[in-house]
C-alpha positions as CSV (number, residue, x, y, z in Angstrom):
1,X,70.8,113.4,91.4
2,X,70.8,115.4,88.4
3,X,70.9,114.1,84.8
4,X,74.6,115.1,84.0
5,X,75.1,113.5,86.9
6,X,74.0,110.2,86.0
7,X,75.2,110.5,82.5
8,X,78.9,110.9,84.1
9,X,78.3,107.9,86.7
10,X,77.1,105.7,83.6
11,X,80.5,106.6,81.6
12,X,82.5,106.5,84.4
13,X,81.1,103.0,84.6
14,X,81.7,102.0,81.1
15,X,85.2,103.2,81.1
16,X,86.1,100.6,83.8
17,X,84.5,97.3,82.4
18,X,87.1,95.0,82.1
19,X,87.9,93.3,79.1
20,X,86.9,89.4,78.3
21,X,90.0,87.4,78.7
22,X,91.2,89.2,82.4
23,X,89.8,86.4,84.7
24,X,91.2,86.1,88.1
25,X,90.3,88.5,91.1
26,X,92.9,89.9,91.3
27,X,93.7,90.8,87.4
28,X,90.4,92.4,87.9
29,X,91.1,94.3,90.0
30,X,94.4,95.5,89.6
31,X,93.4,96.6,85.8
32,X,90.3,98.4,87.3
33,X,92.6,99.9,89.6
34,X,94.6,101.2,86.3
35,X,91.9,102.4,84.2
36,X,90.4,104.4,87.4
37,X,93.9,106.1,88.2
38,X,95.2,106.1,84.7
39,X,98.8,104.9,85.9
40,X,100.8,104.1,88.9
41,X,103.5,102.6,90.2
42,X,103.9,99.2,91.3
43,X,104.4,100.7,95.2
44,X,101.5,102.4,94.6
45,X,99.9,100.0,93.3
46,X,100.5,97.8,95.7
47,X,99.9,99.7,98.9
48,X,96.5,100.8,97.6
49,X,95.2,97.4,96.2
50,X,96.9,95.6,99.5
51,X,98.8,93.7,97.3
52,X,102.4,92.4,98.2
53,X,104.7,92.6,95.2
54,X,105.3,88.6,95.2
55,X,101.6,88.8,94.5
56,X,101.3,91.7,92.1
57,X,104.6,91.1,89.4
58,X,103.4,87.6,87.9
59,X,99.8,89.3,87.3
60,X,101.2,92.3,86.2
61,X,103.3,90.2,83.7
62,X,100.3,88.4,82.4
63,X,98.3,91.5,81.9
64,X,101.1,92.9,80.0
65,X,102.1,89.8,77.9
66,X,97.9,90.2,76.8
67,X,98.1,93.9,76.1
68,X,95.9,95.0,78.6
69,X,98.6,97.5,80.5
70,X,101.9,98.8,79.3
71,X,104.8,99.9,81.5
72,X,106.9,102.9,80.4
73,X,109.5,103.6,82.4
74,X,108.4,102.6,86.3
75,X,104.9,103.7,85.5
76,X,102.1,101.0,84.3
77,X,99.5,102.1,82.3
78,X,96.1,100.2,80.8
79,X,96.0,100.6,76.8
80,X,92.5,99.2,76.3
């Protein structure tokens, strides 16, 4: 593995930490999910996390309500 390699792996890395007050599983993981994709939809979302909407929206509401995503139109975002 070349050094710009690993340079980009560490970033890449950094970019996706999650922020201290995201604490369940699955808050983790869909706000990793985010940051890695940039934005999505909630069906897209969903079908590549596994996640059934019932599941997903109350998360999704708490993330928001913390300003850790932001949904513009149908499309979520992360802002931090």
């Amino acid at each position: 593995m070349s050094k710009n390699t690993l340079k980009y792996s560490a970033q890449s890395v950094r970019d996706l930490s999650i922020p201290e007050g995201i604490n369940s599983p699955n808050a983790k993981l869909i706000y990793v999910y985010l940051k890695s994709v940039k934005s999505a939809t909630i069906d897209q979302l969903c079908s590549s996390l596994g996640l059934k909407k019932l599941t997903a929206f109350p998360i999704i509401s708490s993330l928001r309500k913390s300003g850790f995503i932001e949904k513009l139109d149908d499309i979520y975002k992360p802002t931090k």
